[in-house]
C-alpha positions in Angstrom: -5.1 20.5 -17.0 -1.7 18.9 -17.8 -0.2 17.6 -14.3 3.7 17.6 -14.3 4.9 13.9 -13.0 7.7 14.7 -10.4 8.8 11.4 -8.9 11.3 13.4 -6.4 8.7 14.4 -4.5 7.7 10.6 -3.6 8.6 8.3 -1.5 8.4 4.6 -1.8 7.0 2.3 1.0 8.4 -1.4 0.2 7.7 -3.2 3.5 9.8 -6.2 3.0 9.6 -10.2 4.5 11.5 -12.6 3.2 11.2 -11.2 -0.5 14.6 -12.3 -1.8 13.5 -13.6 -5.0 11.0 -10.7 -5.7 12.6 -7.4 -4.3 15.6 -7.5 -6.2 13.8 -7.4 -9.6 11.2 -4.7 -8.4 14.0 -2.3 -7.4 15.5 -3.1 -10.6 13.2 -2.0 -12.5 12.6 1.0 -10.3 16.2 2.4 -11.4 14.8 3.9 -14.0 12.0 6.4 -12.1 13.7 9.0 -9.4 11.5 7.9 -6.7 13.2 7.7 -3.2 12.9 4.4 -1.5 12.6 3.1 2.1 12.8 -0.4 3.0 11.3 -1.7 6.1 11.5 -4.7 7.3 13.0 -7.0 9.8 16.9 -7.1 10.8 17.3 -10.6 11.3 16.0 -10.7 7.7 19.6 -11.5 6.0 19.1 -12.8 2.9 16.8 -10.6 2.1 19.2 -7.5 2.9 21.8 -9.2 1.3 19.8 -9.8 -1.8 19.7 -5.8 -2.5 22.4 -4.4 -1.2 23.7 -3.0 -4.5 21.0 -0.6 -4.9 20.6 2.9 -3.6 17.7 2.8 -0.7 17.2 3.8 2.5 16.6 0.6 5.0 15.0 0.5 8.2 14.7 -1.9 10.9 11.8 -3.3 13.0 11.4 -3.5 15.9 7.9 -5.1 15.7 6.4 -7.4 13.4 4.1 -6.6 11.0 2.7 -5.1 7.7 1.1 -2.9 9.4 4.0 -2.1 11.6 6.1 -1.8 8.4 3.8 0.8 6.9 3.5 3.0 9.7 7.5 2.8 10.9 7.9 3.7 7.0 5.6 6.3 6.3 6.5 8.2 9.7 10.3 8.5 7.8 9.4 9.9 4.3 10.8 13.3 3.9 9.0 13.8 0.6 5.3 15.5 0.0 4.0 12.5 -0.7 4.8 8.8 -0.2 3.7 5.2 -2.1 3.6 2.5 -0.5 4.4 -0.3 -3.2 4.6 -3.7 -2.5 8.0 -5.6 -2.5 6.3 -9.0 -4.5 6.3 -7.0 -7.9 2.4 -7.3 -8.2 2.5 -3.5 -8.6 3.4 -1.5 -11.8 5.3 1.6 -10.9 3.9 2.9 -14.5 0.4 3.5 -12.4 2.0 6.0 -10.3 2.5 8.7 -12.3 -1.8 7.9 -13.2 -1.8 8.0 -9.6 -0.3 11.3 -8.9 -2.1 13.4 -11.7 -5.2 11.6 -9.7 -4.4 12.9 -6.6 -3.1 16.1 -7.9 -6.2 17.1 -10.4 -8.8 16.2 -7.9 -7.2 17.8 -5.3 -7.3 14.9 -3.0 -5.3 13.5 -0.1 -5.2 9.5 -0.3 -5.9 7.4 -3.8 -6.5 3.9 -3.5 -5.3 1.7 -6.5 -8.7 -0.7 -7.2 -8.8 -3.7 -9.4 -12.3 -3.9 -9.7 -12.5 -0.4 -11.2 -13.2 -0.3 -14.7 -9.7 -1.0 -16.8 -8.7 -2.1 -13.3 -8.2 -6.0 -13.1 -6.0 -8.7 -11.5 -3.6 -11.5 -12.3 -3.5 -12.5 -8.6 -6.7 -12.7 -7.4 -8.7 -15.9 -6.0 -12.3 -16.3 -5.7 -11.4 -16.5 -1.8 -9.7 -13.5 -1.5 -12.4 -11.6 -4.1 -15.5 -12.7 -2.3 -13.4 -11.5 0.8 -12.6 -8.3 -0.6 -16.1 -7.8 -1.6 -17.7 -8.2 1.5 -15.2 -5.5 3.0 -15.4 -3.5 0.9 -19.5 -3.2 1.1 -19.0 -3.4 4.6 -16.7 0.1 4.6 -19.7 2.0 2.2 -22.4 0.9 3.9 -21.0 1.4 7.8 -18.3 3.9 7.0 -19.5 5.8 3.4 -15.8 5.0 2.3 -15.8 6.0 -1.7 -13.7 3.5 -2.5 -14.0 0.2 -4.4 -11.3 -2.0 -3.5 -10.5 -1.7 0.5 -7.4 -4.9 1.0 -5.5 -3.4 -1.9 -2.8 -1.3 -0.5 -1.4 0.5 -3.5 -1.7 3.6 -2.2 -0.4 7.3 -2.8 -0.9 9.7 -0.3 -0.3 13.2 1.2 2.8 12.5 3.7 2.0 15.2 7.0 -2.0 14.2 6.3 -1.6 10.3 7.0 1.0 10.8 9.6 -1.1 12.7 11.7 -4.0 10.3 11.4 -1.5 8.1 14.1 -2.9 4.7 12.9 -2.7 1.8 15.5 -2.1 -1.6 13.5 0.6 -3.6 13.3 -0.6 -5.9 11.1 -2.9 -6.9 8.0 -5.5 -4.8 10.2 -4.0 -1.3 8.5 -5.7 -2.1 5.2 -8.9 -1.1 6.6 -7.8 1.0 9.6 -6.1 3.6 7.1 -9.0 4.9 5.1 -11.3 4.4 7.8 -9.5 6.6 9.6 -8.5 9.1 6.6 -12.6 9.4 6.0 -13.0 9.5 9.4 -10.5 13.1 10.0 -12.2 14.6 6.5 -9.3 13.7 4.0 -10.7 13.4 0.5 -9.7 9.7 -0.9 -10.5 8.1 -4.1 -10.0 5.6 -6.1 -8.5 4.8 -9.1 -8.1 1.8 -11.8 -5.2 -0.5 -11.3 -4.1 -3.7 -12.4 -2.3 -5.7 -9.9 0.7 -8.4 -11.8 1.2 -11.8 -10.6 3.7 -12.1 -7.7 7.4 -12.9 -9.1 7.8 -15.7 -6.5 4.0 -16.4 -6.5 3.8 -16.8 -2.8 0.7 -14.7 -0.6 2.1 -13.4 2.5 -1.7 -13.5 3.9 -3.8 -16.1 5.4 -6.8 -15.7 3.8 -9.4 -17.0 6.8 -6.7 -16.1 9.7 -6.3 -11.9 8.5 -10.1 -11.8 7.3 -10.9 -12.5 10.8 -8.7 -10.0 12.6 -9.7 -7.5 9.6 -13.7 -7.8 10.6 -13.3 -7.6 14.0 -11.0 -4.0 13.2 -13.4 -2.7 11.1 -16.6 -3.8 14.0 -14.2 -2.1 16.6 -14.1 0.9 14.3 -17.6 1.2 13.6 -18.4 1.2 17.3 
């Protein structure tokens, strides 16, 4: 079955800190895809703002911090069927959402999860810190949760719009990685994974602490299990 790519009917997520040497060139190259975009991030954030302000996007302000925060304040305002939430460090290739979408489409599912450690999956970014780290979670979320996914911390996601929203997900910060398809397996959506291969940053800086979030992430995930 050949699945017609229609990039109007998604929205892009691009939660946004202090990314004026990266978001510029990621929504450059996104001027060539007819995805609509929201911005989320932080008002006192000038440069940043300033750094895009000759593209077309939607911005919004928060009033919290917090990736998590960002995601959830962003999501609740997509108008579209279905949103993206795409990082704003260029580490994600906009080609993989159309693979995405014919994913989520064909298999009639609700959430796919991009993985890099699916095969033809891979990544340019990865340390053996966070890759242990991401390993152990994501054993921890089959084995306590039956989560059929293979690569929890990566947040390249594509997703059915009124489904997530309605999941009202708590985190405001690096917690939602895990909290989202807990939750999503949790309330019966169908996810899944699927192969991606995440770039190298543009300005090659991690916005996580690995130790610090890993923490806060395993307490989330025992405070879910129980």
């Amino acid at each position: 079955m050949t699945i017609k790519f229609k990039p109007s009917k998604i929205t892009l997520v691009i939660p946004a800190k202090k990314e004026k040497e990266s978001l510029p060139a990621v929504l450059k190259e996104l001027k060539k895809y007819q995805f609509k975009l929201i911005i989320v991030l932080e008002k006192n954030d000038i440069e940043t703002i300033e750094s895009i302000k000759q593209f077309k996007k939607k911005l919004i302000f928060q009033k919290r911090k917090g990736y998590g925060d960002a995601l959830r304040l962003g999501i609740k305002n997509v108008k579209t069927p279905f949103f993206c939430i795409f990082n704003a460090d260029g580490s994600f290739n906009p080609r993989e959402i159309n693979l995405f979408y014919n994913k989520l489409i064909k298999t009639r599912s609700d959430i796919v999860f991009g993985s890099r450690y699916e095969k033809r999956g891979g990544s340019k970014d990865d340390t053996i810190v966070t890759w242990i780290g991401n390993k152990i979670f994501t054993a921890m979320g089959t084995v306590l949760f039956r989560l059929p996914i293979t690569d929890i911390l990566y947040t390249f996601v594509i997703g059915n719009t009124v489904k997530v929203n309605k999941l009202k997900l708590k985190s405001f910060d690096f917690r939602y990685c895990v909290e989202l398809p807990i939750q999503a397996n949790k309330n019966y959506l169908k996810i899944i994974s699927c192969h991606s291969i995440e770039r190298p940053r543009i300005a090659g800086v991690k916005k996580v602490n690995a130790f610090k979030d890993g923490f806060m992430i395993l307490k989330e995930m025992i405070k879910q299990f129980f």
